[in-house]
C-alpha positions in Angstrom: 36.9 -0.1 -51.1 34.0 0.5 -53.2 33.1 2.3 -56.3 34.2 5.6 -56.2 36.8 4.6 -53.4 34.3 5.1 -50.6 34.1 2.7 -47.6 31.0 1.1 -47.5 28.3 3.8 -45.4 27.7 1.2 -42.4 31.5 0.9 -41.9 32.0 4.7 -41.4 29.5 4.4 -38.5 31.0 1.9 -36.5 34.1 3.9 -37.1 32.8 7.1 -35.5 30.6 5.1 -32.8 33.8 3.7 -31.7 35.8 6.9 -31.9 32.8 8.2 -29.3 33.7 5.5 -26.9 37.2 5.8 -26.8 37.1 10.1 -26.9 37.9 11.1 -23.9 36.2 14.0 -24.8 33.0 12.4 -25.2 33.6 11.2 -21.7 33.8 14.5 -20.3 30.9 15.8 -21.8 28.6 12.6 -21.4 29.1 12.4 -17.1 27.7 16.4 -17.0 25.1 16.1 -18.1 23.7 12.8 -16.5 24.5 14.4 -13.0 22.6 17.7 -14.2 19.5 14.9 -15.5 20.0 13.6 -12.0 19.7 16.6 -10.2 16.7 17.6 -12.2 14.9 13.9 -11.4 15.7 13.6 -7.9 13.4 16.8 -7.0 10.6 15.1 -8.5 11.3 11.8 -7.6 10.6 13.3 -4.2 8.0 15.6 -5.1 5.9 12.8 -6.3 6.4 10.9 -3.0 4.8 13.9 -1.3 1.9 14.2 -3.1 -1.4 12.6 -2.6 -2.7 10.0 -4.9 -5.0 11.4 -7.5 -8.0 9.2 -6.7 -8.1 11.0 -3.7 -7.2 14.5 -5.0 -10.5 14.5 -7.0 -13.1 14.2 -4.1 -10.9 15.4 -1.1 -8.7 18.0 -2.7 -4.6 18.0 -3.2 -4.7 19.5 0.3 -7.4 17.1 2.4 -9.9 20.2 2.3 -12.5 18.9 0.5 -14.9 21.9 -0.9 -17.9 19.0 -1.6 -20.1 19.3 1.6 -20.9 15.5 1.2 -16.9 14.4 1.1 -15.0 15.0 4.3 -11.9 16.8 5.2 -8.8 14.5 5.5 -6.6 17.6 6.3 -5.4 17.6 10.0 -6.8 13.7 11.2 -4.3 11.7 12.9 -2.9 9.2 10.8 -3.3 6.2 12.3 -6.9 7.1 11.8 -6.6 7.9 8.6 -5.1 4.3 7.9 -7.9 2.4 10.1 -10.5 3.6 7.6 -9.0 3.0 4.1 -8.2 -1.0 5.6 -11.9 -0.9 6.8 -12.9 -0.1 3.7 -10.4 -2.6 1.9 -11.4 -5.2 4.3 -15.6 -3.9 4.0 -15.9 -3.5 7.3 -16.8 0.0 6.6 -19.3 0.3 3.6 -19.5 2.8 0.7 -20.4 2.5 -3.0 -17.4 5.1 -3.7 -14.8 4.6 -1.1 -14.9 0.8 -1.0 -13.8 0.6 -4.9 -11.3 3.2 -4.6 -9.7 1.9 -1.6 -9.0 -1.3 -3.2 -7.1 0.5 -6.2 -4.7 1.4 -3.0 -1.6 -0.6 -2.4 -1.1 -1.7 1.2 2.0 -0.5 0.9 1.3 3.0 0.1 -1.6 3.6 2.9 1.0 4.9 6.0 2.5 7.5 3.3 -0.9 8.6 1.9 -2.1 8.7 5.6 0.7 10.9 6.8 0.1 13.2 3.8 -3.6 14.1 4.5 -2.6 14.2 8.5 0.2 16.7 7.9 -2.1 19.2 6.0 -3.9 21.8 8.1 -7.5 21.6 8.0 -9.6 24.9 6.7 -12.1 26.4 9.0 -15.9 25.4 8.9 -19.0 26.5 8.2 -21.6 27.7 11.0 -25.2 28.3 9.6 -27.5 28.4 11.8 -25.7 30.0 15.4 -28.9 28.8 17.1 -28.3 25.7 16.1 -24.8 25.3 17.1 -25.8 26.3 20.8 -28.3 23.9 21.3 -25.5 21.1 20.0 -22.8 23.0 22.6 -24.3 21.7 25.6 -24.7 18.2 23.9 -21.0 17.9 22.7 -20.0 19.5 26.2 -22.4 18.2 29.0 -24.4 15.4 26.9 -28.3 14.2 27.5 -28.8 13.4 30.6 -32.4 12.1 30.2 -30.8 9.4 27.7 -27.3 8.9 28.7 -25.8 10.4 26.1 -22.3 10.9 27.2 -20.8 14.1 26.4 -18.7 14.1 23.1 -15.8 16.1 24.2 -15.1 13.2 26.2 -13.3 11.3 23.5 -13.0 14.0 20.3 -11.1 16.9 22.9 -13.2 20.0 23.7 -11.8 21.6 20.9 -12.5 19.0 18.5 -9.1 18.0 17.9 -9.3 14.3 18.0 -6.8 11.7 18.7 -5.2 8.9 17.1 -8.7 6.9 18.1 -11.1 9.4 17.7 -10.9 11.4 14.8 -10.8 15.0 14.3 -14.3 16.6 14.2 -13.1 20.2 14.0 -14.3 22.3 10.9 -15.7 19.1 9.7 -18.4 19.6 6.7 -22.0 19.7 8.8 -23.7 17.5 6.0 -20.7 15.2 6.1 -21.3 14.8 9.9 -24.8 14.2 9.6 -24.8 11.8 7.0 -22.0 9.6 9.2 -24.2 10.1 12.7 -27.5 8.7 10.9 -25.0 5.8 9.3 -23.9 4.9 12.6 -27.8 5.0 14.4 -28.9 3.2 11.2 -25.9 0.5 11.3 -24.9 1.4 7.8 -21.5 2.6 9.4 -21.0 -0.3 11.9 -17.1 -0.1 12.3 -16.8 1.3 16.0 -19.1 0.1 18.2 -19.2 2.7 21.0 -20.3 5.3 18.0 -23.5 2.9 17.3 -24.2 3.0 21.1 -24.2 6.4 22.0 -25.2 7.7 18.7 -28.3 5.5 18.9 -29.6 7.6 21.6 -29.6 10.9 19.8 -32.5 12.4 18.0 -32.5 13.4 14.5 -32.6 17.3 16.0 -29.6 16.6 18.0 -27.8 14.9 15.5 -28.2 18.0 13.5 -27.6 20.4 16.3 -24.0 18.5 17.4 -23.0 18.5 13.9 -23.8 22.3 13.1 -21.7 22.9 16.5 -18.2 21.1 15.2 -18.0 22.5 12.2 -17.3 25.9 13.9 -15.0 24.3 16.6 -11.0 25.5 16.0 -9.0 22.6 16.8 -5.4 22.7 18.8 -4.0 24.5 15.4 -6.3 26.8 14.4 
């Protein structure tokens, strides 16, 4: 005892702490509520899990439909593609001054469930400007150029644009996005499939133009 005849103010709380402990009661109010917190968490445990990383949100939208001409869709390519081209860039055997630093910020471990994201969204319909246009780079991406041996690009994208797990998905693809990737390849900027430099070598800058303004009104298998 102390003056007054008052225990001493830490001695009362490790009274009452210990009272907690042994209360039954306590017990039976404590276990509630950490199933309700877990019930709350486990949603958004999963939640984040399904959504894309934010570095690539920013460019290609939550939803792979990216509204910036210059950035391309990831919506609706096959995964394993997907997952080629972030190790290519990793590994810089594909170059860019945007992708190559962003793809190293991504953990190998993560790339099959980011790539599965994007390839599980469905891809928005593209842009036709110039219908003129777009014929003249039909009968390219469905017969080819004869006079040059241009092979016929429905051979490996799908006459519908759909794409495979080794050919990407050219479907509703952004027209300057296409273009920019044809000159890479004829240029050698883009040197990561080496059947793309070959044929694409052969195509003049009209065609280029004219295939790409084509695509980006093809459907797809889903659309």
């Amino acid at each position: 005892m102390t003056q007054y005849g008052r225990a001493p103010a830490d001695s009362l709380r490790h009274r009452r702490a210990d009272r907690q402990k042994k209360s039954p009661r306590f017990l039976m109010l404590a276990f509630p509520m950490l199933a309700f917190l877990a019930s709350v968490l486990a949603p958004l445990a999963a939640q984040a899990q399904d959504a894309p990383d934010p570095l690539c949100a920013a460019c290609h939208n939550p939803d792979g439909n990216s509204i910036i001409p210059e950035y391309p869709k990831l919506a609706g390519l096959d995964a394993v593609y997907i997952a080629k081209q972030i190790r290519d860039f990793k590994n810089y055997k594909r170059v860019s001054e945007i992708m190559g630093p962003m793809s190293g910020r991504i953990a190998e471990a993560d790339i099959g469930a980011l790539a599965a994201y994007f390839s599980g969204q469905k891809r928005t319909p593209g842009i036709v400007a110039d219908r003129g246009l777009a014929a003249q780079g039909q009968l390219i991406y469905d017969e080819g150029v004869d006079s040059t041996a241009v092979p016929a690009c429905s051979g490996c994208h799908e006459k519908d644009g759909s794409g495979s797990k080794k050919f990407p998905r050219l479907a509703g693809q952004h027209t300057a996005y296409l273009i920019s990737q044809l000159n890479n390849f004829k240029t050698g900027v883009r040197n990561n499939d080496a059947r793309m430099r070959a044929v694409v070598r052969r195509l003049t800058d009209q065609e280029i133009k004219a295939v790409a303004e084509y695509v980006a009104g093809l459907k797809g298998d889903d659309q």
